[in-house]
TORKOL-4160 file (C-alpha; in steps of 0.2 Angstrom, whole numbers, padded with zeros to 4 digits, m for minus):
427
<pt num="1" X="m0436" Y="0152" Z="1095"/>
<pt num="2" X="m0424" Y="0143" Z="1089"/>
<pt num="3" X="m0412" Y="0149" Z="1072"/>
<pt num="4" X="m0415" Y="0137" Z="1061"/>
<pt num="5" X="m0404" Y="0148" Z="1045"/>
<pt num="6" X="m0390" Y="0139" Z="1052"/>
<pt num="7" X="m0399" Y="0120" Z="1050"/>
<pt num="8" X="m0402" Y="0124" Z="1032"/>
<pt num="9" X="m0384" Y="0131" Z="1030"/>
<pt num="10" X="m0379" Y="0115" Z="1036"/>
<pt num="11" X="m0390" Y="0104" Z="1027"/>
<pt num="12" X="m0384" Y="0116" Z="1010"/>
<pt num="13" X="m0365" Y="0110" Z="1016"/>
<pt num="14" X="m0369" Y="0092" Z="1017"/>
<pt num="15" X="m0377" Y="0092" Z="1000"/>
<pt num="16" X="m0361" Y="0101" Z="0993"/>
<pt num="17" X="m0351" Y="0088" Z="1002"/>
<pt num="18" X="m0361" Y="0074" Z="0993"/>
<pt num="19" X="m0363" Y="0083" Z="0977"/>
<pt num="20" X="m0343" Y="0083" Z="0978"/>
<pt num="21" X="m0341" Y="0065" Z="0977"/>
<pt num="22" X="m0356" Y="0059" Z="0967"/>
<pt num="23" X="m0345" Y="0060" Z="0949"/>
<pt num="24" X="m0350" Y="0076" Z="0944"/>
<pt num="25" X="m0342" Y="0090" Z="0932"/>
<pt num="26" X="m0327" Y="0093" Z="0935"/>
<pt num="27" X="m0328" Y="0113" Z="0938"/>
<pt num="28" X="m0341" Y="0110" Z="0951"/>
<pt num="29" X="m0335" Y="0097" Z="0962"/>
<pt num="30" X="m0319" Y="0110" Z="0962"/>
<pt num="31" X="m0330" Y="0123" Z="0965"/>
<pt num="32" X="m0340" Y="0115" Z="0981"/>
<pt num="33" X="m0323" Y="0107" Z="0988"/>
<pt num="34" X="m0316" Y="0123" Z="0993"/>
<pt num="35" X="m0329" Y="0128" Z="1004"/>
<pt num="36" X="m0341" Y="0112" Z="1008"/>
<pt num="37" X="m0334" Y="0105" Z="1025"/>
<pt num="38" X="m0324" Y="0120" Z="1033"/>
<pt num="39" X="m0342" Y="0128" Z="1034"/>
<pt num="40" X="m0346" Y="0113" Z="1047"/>
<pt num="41" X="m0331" Y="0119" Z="1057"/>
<pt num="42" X="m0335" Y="0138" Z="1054"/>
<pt num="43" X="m0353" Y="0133" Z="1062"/>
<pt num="44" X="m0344" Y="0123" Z="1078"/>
<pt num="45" X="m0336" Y="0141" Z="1081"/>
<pt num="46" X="m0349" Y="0152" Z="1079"/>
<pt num="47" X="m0357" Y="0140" Z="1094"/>
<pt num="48" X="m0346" Y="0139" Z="1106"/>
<pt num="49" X="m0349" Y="0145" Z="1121"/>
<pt num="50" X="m0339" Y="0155" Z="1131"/>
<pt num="51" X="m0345" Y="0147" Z="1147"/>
<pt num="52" X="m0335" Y="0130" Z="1143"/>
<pt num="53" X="m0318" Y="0137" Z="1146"/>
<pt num="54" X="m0324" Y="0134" Z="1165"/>
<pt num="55" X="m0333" Y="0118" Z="1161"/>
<pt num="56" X="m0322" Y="0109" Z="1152"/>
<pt num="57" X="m0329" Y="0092" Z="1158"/>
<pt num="58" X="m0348" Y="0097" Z="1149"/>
<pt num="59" X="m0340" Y="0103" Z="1132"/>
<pt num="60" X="m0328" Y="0086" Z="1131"/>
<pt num="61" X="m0342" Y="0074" Z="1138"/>
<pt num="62" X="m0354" Y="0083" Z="1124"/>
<pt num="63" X="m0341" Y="0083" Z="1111"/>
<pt num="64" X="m0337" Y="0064" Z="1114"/>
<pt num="65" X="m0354" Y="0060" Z="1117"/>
<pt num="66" X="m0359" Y="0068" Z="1099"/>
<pt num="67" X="m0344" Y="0063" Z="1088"/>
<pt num="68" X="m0333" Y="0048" Z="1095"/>
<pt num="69" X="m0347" Y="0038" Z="1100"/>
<pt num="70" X="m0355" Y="0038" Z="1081"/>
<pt num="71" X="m0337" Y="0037" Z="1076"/>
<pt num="72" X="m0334" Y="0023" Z="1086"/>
<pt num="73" X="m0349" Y="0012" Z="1083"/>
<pt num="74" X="m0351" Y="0016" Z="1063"/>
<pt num="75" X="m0332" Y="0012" Z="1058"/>
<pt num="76" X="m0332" Y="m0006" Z="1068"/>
<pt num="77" X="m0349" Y="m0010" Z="1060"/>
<pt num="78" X="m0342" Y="m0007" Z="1043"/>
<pt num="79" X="m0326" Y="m0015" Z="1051"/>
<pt num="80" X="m0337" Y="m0029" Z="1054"/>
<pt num="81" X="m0342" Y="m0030" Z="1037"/>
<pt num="82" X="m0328" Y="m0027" Z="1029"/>
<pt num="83" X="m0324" Y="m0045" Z="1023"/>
<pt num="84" X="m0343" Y="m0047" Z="1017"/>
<pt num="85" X="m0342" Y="m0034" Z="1004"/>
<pt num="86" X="m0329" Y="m0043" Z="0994"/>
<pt num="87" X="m0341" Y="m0058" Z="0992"/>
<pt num="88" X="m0354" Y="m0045" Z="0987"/>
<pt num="89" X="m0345" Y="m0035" Z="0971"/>
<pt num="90" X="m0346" Y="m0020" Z="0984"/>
<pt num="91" X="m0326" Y="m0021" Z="0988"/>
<pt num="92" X="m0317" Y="m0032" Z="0976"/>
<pt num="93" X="m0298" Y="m0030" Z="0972"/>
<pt num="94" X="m0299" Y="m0029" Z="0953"/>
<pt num="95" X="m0308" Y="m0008" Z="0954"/>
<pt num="96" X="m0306" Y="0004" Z="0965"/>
<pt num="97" X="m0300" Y="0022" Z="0965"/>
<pt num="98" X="m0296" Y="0032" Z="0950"/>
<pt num="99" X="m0276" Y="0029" Z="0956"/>
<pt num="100" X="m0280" Y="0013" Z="0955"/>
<pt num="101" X="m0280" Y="0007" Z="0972"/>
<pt num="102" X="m0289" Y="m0005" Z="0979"/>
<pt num="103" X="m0294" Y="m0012" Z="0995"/>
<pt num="104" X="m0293" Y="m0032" Z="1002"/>
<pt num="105" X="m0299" Y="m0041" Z="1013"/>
<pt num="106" X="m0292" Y="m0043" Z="1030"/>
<pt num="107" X="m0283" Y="m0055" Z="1041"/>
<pt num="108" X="m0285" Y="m0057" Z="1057"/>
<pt num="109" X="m0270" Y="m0045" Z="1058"/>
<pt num="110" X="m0277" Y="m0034" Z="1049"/>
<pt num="111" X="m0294" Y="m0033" Z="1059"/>
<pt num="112" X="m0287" Y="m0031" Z="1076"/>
<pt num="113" X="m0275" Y="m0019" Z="1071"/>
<pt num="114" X="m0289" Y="m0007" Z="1062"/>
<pt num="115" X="m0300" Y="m0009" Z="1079"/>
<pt num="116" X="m0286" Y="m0003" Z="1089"/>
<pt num="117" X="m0283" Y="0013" Z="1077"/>
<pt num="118" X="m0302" Y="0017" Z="1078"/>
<pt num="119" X="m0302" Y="0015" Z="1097"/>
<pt num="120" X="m0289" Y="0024" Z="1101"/>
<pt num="121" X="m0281" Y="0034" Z="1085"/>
<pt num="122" X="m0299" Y="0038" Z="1077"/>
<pt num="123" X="m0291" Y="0032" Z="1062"/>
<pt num="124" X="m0289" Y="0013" Z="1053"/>
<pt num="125" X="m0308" Y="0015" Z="1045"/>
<pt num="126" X="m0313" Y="0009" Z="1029"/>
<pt num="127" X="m0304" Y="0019" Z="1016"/>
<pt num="128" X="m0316" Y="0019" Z="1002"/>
<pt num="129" X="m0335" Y="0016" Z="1012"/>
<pt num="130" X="m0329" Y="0027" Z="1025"/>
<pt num="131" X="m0319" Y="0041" Z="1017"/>
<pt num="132" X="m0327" Y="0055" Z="1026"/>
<pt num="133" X="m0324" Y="0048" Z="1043"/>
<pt num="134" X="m0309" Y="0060" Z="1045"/>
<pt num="135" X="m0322" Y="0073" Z="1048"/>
<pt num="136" X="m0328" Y="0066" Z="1064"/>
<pt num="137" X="m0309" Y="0065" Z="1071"/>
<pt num="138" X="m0303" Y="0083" Z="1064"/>
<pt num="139" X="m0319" Y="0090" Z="1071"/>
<pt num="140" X="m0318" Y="0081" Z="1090"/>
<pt num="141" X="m0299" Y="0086" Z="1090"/>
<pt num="142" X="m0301" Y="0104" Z="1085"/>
<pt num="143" X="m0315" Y="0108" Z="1097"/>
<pt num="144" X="m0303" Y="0101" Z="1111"/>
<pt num="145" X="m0289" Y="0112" Z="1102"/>
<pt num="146" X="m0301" Y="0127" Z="1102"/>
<pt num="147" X="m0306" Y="0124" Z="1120"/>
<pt num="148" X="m0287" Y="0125" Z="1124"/>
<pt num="149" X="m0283" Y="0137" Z="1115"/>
<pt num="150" X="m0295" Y="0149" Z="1122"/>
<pt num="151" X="m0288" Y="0144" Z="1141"/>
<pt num="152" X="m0270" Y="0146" Z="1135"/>
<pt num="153" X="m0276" Y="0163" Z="1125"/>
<pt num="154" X="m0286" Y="0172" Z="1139"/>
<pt num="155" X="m0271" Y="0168" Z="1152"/>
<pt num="156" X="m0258" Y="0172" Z="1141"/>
<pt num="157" X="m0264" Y="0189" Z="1137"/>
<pt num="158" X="m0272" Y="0191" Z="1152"/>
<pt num="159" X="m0289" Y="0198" Z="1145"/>
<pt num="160" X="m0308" Y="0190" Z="1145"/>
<pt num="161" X="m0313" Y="0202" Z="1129"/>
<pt num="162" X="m0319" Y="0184" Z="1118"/>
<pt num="163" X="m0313" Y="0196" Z="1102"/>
<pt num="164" X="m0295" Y="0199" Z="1106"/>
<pt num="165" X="m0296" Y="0180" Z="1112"/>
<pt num="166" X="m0305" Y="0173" Z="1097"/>
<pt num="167" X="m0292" Y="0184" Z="1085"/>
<pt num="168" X="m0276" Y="0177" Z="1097"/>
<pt num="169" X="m0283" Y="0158" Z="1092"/>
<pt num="170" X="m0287" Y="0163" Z="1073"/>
<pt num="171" X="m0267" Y="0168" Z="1070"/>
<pt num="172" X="m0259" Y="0156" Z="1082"/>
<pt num="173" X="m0268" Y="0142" Z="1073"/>
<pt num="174" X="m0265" Y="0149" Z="1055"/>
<pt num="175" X="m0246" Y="0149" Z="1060"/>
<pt num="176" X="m0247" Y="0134" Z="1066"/>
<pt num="177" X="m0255" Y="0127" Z="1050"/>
<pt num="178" X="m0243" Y="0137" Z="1039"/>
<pt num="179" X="m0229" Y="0131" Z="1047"/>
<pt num="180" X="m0234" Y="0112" Z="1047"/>
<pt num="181" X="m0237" Y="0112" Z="1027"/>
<pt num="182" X="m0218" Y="0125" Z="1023"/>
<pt num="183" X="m0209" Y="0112" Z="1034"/>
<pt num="184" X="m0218" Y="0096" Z="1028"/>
<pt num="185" X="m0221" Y="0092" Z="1048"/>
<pt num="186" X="m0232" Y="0079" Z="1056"/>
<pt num="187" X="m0243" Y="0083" Z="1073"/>
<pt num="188" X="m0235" Y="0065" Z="1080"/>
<pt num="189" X="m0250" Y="0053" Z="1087"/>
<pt num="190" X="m0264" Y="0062" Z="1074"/>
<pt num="191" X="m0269" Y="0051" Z="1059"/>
<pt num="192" X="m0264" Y="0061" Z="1043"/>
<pt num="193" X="m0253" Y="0072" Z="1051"/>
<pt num="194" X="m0266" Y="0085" Z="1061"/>
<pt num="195" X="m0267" Y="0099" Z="1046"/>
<pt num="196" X="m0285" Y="0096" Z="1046"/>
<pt num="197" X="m0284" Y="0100" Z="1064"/>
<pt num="198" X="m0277" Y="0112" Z="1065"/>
<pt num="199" X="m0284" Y="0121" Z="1051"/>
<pt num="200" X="m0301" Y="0116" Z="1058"/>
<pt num="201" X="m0296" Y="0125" Z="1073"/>
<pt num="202" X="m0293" Y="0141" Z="1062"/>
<pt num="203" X="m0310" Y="0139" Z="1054"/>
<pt num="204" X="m0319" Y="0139" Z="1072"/>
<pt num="205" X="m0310" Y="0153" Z="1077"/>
<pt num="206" X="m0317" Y="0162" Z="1061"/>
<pt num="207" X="m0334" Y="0157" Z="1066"/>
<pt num="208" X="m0330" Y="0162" Z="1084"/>
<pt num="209" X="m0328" Y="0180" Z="1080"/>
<pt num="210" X="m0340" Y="0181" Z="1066"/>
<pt num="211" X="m0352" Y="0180" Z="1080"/>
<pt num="212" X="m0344" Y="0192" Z="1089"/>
<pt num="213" X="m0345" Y="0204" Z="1076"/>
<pt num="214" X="m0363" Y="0199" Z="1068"/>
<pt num="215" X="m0369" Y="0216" Z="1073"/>
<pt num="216" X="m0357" Y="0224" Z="1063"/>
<pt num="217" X="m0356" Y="0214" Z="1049"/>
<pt num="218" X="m0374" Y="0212" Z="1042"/>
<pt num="219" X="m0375" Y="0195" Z="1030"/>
<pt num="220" X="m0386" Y="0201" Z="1014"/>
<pt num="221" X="m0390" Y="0195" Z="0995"/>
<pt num="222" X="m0373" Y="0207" Z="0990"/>
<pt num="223" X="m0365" Y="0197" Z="1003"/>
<pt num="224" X="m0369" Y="0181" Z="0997"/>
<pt num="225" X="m0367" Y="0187" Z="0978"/>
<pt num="226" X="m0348" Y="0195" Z="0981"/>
<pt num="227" X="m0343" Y="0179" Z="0991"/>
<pt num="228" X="m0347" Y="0167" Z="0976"/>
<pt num="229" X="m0340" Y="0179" Z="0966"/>
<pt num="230" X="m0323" Y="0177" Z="0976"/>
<pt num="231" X="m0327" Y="0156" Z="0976"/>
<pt num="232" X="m0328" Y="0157" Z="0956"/>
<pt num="233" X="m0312" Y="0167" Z="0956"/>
<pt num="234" X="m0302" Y="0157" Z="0967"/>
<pt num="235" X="m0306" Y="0140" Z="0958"/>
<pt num="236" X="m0300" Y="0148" Z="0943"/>
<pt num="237" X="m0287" Y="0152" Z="0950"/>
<pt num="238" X="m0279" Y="0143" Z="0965"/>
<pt num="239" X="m0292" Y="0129" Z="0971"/>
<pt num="240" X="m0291" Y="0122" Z="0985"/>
<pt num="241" X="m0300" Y="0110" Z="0999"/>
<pt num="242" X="m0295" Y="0101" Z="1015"/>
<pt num="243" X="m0287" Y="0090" Z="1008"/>
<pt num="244" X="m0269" Y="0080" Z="1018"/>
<pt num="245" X="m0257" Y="0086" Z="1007"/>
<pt num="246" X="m0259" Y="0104" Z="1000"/>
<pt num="247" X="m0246" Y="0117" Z="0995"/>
<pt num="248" X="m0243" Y="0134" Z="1002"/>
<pt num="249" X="m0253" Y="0146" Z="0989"/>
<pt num="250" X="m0268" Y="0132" Z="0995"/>
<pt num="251" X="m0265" Y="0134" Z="1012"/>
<pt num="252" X="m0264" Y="0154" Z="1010"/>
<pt num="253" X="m0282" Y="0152" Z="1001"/>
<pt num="254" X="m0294" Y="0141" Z="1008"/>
<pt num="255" X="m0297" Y="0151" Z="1023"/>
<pt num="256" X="m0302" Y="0166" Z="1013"/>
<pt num="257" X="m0313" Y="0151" Z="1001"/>
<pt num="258" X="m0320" Y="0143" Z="1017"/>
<pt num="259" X="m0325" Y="0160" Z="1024"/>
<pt num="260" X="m0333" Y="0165" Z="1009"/>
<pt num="261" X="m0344" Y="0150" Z="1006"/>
<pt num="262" X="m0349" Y="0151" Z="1022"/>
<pt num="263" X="m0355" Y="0171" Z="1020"/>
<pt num="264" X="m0362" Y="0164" Z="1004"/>
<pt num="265" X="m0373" Y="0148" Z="1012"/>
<pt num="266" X="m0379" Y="0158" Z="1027"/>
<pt num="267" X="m0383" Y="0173" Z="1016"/>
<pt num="268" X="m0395" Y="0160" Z="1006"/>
<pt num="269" X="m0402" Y="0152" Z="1020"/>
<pt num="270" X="m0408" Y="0167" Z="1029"/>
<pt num="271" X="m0415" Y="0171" Z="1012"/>
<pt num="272" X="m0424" Y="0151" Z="1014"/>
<pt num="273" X="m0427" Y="0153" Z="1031"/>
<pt num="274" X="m0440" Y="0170" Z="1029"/>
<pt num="275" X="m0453" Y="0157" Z="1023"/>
<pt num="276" X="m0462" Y="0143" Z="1029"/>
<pt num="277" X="m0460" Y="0130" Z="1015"/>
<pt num="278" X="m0459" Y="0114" Z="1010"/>
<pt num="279" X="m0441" Y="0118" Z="1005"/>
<pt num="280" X="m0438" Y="0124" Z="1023"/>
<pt num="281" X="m0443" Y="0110" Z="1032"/>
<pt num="282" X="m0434" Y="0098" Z="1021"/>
<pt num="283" X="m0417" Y="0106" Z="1022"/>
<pt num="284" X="m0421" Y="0110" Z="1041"/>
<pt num="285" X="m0425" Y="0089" Z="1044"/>
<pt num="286" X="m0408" Y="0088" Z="1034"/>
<pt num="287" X="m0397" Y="0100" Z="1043"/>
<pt num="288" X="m0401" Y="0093" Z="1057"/>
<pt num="289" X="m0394" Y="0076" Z="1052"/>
<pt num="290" X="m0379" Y="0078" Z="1043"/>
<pt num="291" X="m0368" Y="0066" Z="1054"/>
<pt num="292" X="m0380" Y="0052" Z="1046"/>
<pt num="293" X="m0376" Y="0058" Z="1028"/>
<pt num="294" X="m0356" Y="0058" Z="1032"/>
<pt num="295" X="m0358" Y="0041" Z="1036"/>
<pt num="296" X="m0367" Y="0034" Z="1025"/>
<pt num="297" X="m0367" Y="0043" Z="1008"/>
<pt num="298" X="m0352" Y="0033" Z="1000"/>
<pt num="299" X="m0361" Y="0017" Z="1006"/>
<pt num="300" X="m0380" Y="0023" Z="0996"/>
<pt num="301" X="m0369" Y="0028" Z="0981"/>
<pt num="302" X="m0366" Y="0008" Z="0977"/>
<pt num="303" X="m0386" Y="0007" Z="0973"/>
<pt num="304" X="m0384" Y="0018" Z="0959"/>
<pt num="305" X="m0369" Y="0009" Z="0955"/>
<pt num="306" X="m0378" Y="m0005" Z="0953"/>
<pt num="307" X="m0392" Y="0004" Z="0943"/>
<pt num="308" X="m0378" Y="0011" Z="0931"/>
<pt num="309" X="m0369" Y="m0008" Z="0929"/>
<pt num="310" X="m0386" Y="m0015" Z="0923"/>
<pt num="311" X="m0390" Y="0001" Z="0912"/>
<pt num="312" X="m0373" Y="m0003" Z="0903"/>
<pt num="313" X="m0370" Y="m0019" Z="0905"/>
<pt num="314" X="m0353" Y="m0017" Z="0913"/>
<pt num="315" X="m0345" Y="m0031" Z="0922"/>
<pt num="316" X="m0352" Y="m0032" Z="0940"/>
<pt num="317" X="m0336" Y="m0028" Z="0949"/>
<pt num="318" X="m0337" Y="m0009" Z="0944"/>
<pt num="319" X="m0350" Y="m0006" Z="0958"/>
<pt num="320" X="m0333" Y="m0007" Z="0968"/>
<pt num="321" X="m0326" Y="0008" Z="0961"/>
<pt num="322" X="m0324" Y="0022" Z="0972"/>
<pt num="323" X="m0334" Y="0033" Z="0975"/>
<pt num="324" X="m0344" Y="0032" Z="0960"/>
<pt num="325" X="m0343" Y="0019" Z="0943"/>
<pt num="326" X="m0334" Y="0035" Z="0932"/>
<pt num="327" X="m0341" Y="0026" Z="0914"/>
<pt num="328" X="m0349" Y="0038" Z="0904"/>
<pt num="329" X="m0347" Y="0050" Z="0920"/>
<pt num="330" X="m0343" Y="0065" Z="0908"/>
<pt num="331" X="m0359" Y="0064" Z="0897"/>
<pt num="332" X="m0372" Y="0056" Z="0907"/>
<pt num="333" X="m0381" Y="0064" Z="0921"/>
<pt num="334" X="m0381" Y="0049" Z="0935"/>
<pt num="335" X="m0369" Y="0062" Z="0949"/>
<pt num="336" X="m0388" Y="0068" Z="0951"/>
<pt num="337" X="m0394" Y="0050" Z="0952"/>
<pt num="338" X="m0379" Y="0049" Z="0966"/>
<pt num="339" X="m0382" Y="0064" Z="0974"/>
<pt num="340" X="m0401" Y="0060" Z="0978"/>
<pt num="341" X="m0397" Y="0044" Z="0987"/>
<pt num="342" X="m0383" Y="0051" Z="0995"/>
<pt num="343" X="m0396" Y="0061" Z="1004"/>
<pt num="344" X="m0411" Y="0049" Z="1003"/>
<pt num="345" X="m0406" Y="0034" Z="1008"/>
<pt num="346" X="m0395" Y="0038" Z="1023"/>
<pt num="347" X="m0410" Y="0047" Z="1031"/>
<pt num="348" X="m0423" Y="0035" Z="1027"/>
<pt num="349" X="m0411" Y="0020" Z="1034"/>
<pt num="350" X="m0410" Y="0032" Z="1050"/>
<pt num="351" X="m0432" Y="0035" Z="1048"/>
<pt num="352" X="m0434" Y="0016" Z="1046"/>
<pt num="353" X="m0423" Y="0010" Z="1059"/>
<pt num="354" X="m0430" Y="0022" Z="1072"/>
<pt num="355" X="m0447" Y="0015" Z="1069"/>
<pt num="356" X="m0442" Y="m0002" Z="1072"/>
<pt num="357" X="m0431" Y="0001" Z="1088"/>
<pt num="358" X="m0449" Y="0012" Z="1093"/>
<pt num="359" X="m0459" Y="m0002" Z="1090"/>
<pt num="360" X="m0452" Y="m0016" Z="1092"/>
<pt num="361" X="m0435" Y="m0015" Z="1100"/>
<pt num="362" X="m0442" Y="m0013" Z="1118"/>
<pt num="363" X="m0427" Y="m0006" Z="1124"/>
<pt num="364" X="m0411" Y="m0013" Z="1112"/>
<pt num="365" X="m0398" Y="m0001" Z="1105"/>
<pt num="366" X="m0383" Y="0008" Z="1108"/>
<pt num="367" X="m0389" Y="0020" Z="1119"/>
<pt num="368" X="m0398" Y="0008" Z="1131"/>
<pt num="369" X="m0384" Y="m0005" Z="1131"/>
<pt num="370" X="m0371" Y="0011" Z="1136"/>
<pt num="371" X="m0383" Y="0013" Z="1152"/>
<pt num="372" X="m0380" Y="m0001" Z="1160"/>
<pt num="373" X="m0372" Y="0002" Z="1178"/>
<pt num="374" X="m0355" Y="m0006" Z="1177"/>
<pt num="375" X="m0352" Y="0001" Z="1158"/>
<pt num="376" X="m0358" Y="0019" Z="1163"/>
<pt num="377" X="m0347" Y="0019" Z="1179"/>
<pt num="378" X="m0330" Y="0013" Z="1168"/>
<pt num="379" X="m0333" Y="0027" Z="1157"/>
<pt num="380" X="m0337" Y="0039" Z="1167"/>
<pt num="381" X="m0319" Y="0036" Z="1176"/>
<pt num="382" X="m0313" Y="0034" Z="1159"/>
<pt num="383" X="m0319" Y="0051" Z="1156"/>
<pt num="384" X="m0314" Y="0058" Z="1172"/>
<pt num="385" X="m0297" Y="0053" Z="1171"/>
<pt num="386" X="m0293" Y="0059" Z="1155"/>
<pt num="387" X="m0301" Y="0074" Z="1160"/>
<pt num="388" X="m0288" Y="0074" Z="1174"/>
<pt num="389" X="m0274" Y="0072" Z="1161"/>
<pt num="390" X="m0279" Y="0083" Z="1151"/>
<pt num="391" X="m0282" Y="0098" Z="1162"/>
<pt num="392" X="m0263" Y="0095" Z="1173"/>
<pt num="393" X="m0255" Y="0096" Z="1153"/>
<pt num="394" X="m0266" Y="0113" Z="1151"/>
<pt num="395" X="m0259" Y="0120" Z="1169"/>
<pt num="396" X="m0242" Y="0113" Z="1167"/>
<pt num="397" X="m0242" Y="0122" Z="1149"/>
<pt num="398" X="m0249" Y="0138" Z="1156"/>
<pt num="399" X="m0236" Y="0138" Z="1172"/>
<pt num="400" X="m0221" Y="0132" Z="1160"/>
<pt num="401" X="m0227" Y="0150" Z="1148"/>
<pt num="402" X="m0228" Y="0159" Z="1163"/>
<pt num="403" X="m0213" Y="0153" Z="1169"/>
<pt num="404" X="m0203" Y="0159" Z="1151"/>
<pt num="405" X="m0211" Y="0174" Z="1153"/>
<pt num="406" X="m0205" Y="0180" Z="1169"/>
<pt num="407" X="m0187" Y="0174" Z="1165"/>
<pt num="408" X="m0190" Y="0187" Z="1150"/>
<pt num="409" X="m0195" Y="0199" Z="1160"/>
<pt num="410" X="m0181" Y="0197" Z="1174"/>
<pt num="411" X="m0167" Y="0196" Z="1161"/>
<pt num="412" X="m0174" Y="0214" Z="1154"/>
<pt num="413" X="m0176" Y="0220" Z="1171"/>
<pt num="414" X="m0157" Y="0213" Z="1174"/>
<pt num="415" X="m0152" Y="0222" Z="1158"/>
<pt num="416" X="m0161" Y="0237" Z="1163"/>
<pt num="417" X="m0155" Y="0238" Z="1179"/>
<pt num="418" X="m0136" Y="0237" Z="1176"/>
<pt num="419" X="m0138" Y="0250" Z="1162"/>
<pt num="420" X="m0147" Y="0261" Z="1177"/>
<pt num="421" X="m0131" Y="0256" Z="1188"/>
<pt num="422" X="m0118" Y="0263" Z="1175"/>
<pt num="423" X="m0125" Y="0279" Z="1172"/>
<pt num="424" X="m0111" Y="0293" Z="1171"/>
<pt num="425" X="m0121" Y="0307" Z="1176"/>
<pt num="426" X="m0124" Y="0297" Z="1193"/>
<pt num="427" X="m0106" Y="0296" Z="1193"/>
C-alpha cells in the first residue's frame, strides 16, 4: 500500500508555503519560511532511487516530464497574458511590492526575450503572479545535481554503501553552498545565482539518508514536539529561508531549520495518517497536487484582493499589490481569507478543467498535442542528445578526477621512492 504520510506532509508544506505569503503576522510567516519549501526537497531525497544512477535517461525524462513541461507551459500562458492584466487592475504600474516595485507591460522586446529565458534558462517568469516558479527550476536542477553527484561520489570513493555516498553528497554540497554565499559567487548560466540549487541538493541528500537510517531513527510525537521547539528557537534567534541573498549565520541554520520542520510535519502526518478521516483524505487529494498550488496561488489571492478593495473602498489598482493588498493587514483576519483560496481555487480550476477536457475536449490538451509523431520524435532526440552531452561532461569529469588522483599518488610514490633510494643504512 501506498504511504500516503508523506502526501499529507506535502500537502502540510504547501499550505505553510501559501500561509507564508497570504499577509499574515509576522512571527508566523517567519516561523513557516524557515522550513516550508526545503521539506519539498527533503521529500525528492528521501525518494530517490538508487537504481537511476544506471538509468540516468528514466530519472531525467521523469524529471523533465514532471517539472519543465509544467514550467514551460504555465510561465508562457501567464507570459501570454501578461499585457492583459494591466488592462485588468491585476498588474498596474502605480502598486506593486512592498519595495515598491512594480511590474509593466512588455514590448515586443520584452516578450521575446522572456520566452527565451523560460525556454532555455527557466527563468524570465512573471515576477509577481509567478514568484514561486523558482521552485520548479531549483528542484529539476538539483535532482540532476543529486543524480551526479551520486555518480561522481560512488566512483570517487570507490564504495556502493548509499550512506557513505549520501553523506559524501550532504558535505560536498553544504561546502559548496558555504562557499558560494562567503565569496559572494554565482553558478554562471543558473538564474539567481544556483544557491537554491545547490542548497536544494543538500536538503535531498538529508532526505536521502534519513531513509537510510529510518530504522534507527524512529519519528514520534517528542520528535515532532523538540523539532518545533528548535523552529521556535531559531526564528528567535537567526531566521532564515531559501531566500537568493542570505548571510552566513542563515546559511549555517537553515539546514538544521529545514530538517527539523521536516521531522516536525512527518511526525504530524503519521499522527494524521493512523485514521481514516475526512481530514486525511483532504490533505492526501492536496499533497498530491501541490505543483498546482505553486502555480497558481499568487494568481487566486487577487479574488480576495478584490473582495478586500470593495470591503474598504480602496482605489481599484491595490488588487495589484503583491502578494496581497497589506491595508489593515495587521488587524484584520483576511491572510486566512488568502490562504483558503490559495488552496481552493487552484485545485478547483485543476477539478473543473479536467471535467471539461473529459467531456467535452475529445482529445485537445497539452498532453495530446505533445504526442503527435513528428513533435514526439524532435524531443525525443532532443532528449537523447542532451542526454549524450550530459553523460560525456559526467565521464570526462570522472576521468579528469581520476586522472588528479593518480598524479597524486605517483608524485607521493616519487617522493617515497627517492626517500627509499637515499637510505643510509642501505648505504
Amino acid at each position: 500500500m501506498r504511504d500516503t504520510s508523506f502526501s499529507i506532509c506535502k500537502a502540510l508544506a504547501i499550505i505553510c508555503v501559501v500561509l507564508s505569503y497570504a499577509g499574515g503576522p509576522s512571527w508566523l510567516t517567519s516561523f513557516v519560511f524557515q522550513f516550508h519549501v526545503p521539506v519539498f526537497f527533503i521529500c525528492a531525497g528521501y525518494f530517490f532511487k538508487t537504481k537511476y544512477a544506471d538509468d540516468e535517461k528514466t530519472f531525467i525524462v521523469r524529471r523533465i516530464d514532471s517539472l519543465y513541461l509544467p514550467f514551460l507551459r504555465w510561465s508562457i500562458f501567464f507570459l501570454l497574458l501578461h499585457n492583459l492584466w494591466f488592462y485588468t487592475g491585476v498588474l498596474n504600474e502605480q502598486f506593486g511590492n512592498a519595495a515598491g516595485g512594480v511590474l509593466h507591460p512588455y514590448s515586443w522586446h520584452d516578450f521575446s526575450q522572456r520566452l527565451w529565458s523560460i525556454v532555455f534558462n527557466m527563468s524570465g517568469y512573471d515576477e509577481f503572479l509567478c514568484g514561486a516558479f523558482w521552485f520548479f527550476r531549483a528542484l529539476l536542477l538539483s535532482s540532476i545535481g543529486f543524480l551526479v553527484g551520486y555518480k561522481l561520489s560512488r566512483r570517487f570513493i570507490q564504495h556502493d554503501d548509499p550512506k557513505k555516498i549520501g553523506w559524501c553528497i550532504f558535505f560536498a554540497a553544504a561546502f559548496l553552498s558555504l562557499w558560494l554565499i562567503l565569496g559572494g559567487l554565482k553558478v554562471t548560466g543558473v538564474a539567481q545565482g544556483g544557491y537554491r540549487e545547490l542548497l536544494g541538493i543538500t536538503f535531498m541528500a538529508i532526505g536521502f539518508l534519513y531513509a537510510r537510517y529510518k530504522d534507527v531513527f524512529s519519528l514520534n510525537w517528542q520528535v515532532g514536539v523538540g523539532s518545533f521547539a528548535i523552529l521556535v528557537l531559531l526564528v528567535l534567534l537567526c531566521p532564515s529561508s531559501m531566500a537568493t541573498r542570505v548571510n552566513t549565520s542563515q546559511a549555517f541554520v537553515l539546514p538544521i531549520a529545514g530538517t527539523a520542520g521536516f521531522f516536525m510535519l512527518l511526525s504530524l502526518s503519521r499522527a494524521i495518517d493512523k485514521y481514516t478521516t475526512v481530514l486525511k483524505r483532504v490533505l492526501v487529494y492536496i499533497g498530491d497536487r501541490t505543483l498546482y498550488i505553486f502555480a497558481f496561488h499568487l494568481l487566486a489571492f487577487k479574488v480576495i484582493s478584490i473582495l478586500k478593495v470593495y470591503h474598504y473602498n480602496l482605489p481599484w489598482n491595490k488588487i495589484g499589490g503583491h502578494p496581497v493588498v497589506t491595508d489593515n493587514a495587521q488587524t484584520d483576519m483576511y491572510f486566512l481569507l488568502y490562504l483558503l483560496a490559495g488552496i481552493v481555487l487552484p485545485l478547483a480550476w485543476l477539478a473543473a478543467y479536467r471535467y471539461i477536457m473529459n467531456r467535452w475536449g475529445h482529445g485537445l490538451g497539452y498532453a495530446r498535442f505533445l504526442n503527435i509523431g513528428w513533435m514526439t520524435g524532435a524531443i525525443r532526440k532532443l532528449l537523447s542528445f542532451s542526454l549524450f552531452l550530459l553523460k560525456s561532461l559526467v565521464n570526462g569529469i570522472i576521468r579528469t578526477f581520476q586522472w588528479v588522483w593518480q598524479g597524486i599518488k605517483s608524485f607521493f610514490q616519487g617522493i617515497k621512492d627517492v626517500i627509499s633510494a637515499s637510505n643510509p643504512k642501505d648505504e
